[in-house]
Structures are given as structure tokens and as C-alpha cells.
C-alpha positions, 0 to 999 in steps of 0.5 A: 335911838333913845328910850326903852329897846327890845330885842327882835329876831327876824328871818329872811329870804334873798336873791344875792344877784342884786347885792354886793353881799350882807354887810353893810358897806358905805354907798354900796347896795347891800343886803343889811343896808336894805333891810336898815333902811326898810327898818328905819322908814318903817319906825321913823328912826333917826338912822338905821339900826345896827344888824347882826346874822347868823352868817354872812353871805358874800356878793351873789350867795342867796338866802332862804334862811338867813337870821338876824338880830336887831335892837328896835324901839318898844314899842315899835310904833308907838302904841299898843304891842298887839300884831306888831310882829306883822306890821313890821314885816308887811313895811319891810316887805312893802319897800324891799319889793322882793329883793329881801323877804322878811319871812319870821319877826318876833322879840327875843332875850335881850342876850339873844345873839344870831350869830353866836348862839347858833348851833349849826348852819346848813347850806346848798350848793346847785349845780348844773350838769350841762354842755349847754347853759340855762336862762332860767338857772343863771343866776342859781346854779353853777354850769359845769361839763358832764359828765359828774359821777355822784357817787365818787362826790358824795365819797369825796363829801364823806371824808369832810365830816368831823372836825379838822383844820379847814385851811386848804378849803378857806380863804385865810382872815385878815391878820391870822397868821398862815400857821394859825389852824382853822378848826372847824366841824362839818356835821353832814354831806350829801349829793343828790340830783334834784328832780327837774319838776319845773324844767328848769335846765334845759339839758342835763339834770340838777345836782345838790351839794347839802353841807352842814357845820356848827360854823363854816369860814370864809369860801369854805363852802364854796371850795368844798363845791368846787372840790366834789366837782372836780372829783365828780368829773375825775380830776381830783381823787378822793385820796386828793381830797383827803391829802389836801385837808390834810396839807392845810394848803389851798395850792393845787386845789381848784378855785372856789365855785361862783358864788351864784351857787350858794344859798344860805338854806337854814340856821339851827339854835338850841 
């Protein structure tokens, strides 16, 4: 792209069934690449403009949050500014067909930075409690086997909060060594059942796993999950919980939660 740019901030909404996760990834259907290639077509660019988000969320994992920034022309299309804002997201939206809602444009700072400028991110793990799978909540939610005890999983939860080296609940980045601490800080846990309004599930009921921290690591949230279900149907104690954080080793934990259960809910910025 050449001549003047501006900074946009843009807010989005997906369903990660249909895509092989955010990032960009040559001949591969994702995220990022639907939304450049809306972008691109939207303001004739000559190639698709480079996207940044506030976190990126793996092959399955949903979003009703997620933020990006990107560096488009100025003007957009090549005459006045007035409603600019909304013709863009009505193009994108118009060629994503729902698989990608944008839900909020505006310009920003040009330092403005989706990623780095956020202060905390929030996320939501559903699980059904059921012997008996549900149609509508495949592609949503987690089944597991009753019976969960929600209290014994919001303890397990507790013990998360504050700041600690996350090893045993991530999966280690490329290139860090195995002795190189992942320090991160978990603001809020919670579990609680979801009213079933919409007779959703079948049989048994809804449960959410609510995390919050100002940055999560790769599965971290996914681990987490599947560690509050185990305590939930008493294969793992709290007390296991809390020698595994502290072991800052992933063996004996469970294998991360499916992905079809995670969702992106918000990002916070000062």
C-alpha cells in the first residue's frame, strides 16, 4: 500500500469450527486471512493488509471479542470520511456471510497496538454435563461425564489466582528452554451453571469456566479446563492442582479440553 494510512481498531465476532485458527497461514482457510481478503476487496487494495489481535485463538476456539488492529488507506475510499466507519463493516460483513462478524471499526493512535496495549483478556470455557451428547452444542461445548462437583472446581479455580509460573498448564513456545519460567497473572475464576433458556443440552445441564488474566500462553486456558474437570468428577484434588503449579511440569496433568470449547469473550485496554 502506498500513501497516507490510519490506524483502524476493529472488533470481531466468529465461529472457529470453519477455520484452522487466527493467523494467517498460506492455502490454509483462516481467520485473519478472511478477514484481509474482505478488507482487500472492500478498498481495492493490492494485497491484503497485515492484521494484529489481541490473542490468537487456535483451530476450533470461537470469538465474541476478539480486537485487531490494521493499517488501511486514509481515506478508505476515496472520498469524504463521513460514515466510513460503517461502510466498512457492512463490506466485510457482506462477503464473510457470518463466518466473521466485524461488530465495532474506528480509527485509532497510530501507537495503538491490539496486542500489546491490552490489559487484560477474558475467556469462557463451556461444558456439557451429560451422558448423552447434544446436536445443537457440538460444536460449543465440551461433553464430559457426570457427575461435576462445581464447588470442588471453582476451589481448584481459586488456588490459580495471582501470578505464577504457568508451566504445567501451557504448552512451551518454540525455542524456550524447558527451565525458562512462564510467569503469568490470572485476575479472576469462576464456575457456575448456565441456565438452559434455550434447551440447548438435551440432558444435563451447562457449565462455565469464566478465566481472566492480563495474558494467557499457548493451551493455558484449555489446560486449566480440563484440570477443574477432572477435580470436578474427583480425579484430581485440589491439592493436585496446586502441586502441579507448583511442579511447573505438564506430566500427570490431564490433556487440554477441545478446543470447540473455548471462546474468546472480551479484551480490556486502559
Amino acid at each position: 500500500m502506498s500513501g497516507a494510512q490510519r490506524r483502524w481498531r476493529l472488533e470481531l465476532s466468529y465461529d472457529g469450527a470453519e477455520f484452522h485458527g487466527f493467523a494467517a497461514q498460506p492455502g490454509t482457510e483462516t481467520v485473519a486471512g478472511a478477514l484481509a481478503g474482505a478488507l482487500a476487496t472492500s478498498l481495492r487494495l493490492v494485497a491484503p493488509p497485515a492484521l494484529t489481535c489481541a490473542g490468537r485463538t487456535d483451530a476450533g476456539v470461537h470469538a465474541l471479542g476478539q480486537v485487531v488492529h490494521v493499517d488501511l488507506p486514509d481515506p478508505l475510499f476515496g472520498d469524504e470520511r463521513g460514515e466510513e466507519a460503517a461502510r466498512l463493516a457492512r463490506s466485510c460483513n457482506r462477503q464473510l456471510a457470518g463466518r466473521v462478524v466485524v461488530i465495532y471499526a474506528a480509527p485509532v493512535a497510530a501507537g495503538f497496538d491490539a496486542r500489546f496495549d491490552a490489559t487484560s483478556r477474558s475467556y469462557r470455557y463451556l461444558v456439557h454435563e451429560s451422558a448423552a451428547a447434544s446436536p445443537l452444542l457440538e460444536r460449543l461445548a465440551w461433553r464430559v461425564d457426570p457427575p461435576l462437583d462445581l464447588r470442588s472446581m471453582a476451589q481448584g479455580g481459586y488456588a490459580l489466582l495471582g501470578e505464577h509460573d504457568f508451566r504445567a498448564f501451557c504448552r512451551r513456545p518454540a525455542g524456550r528452554a524447558a527451565d525458562e519460567p512462564i510467569t503469568r497473572r490470572v485476575l479472576d475464576v469462576s464456575v457456575s451453571e448456565v441456565p438452559d433458556t434455550l434447551s440447548l443440552a438435551a440432558t444435563g445441564r451447562l457449565v462455565r469456566i469464566d478465566i481472566t488474566a492480563a495474558a494467557f500462553c499457548h493451551q493455558m486456558v484449555r489446560s486449566i479446563a480440563a484440570a477443574l474437570v477432572a477435580v470436578g468428577q474427583g480425579r484430581l484434588s485440589i491439592a493436585d492442582v496446586v502441586a502441579h503449579l507448583g511442579s511447573a511440569s505438564r506430566e500427570g496433568m490431564p490433556a487440554p479440553a477441545p478446543p470447540e470449547g473455548l471462546c474468546l469473550v472480551a479484551v480490556r485496554y486502559s
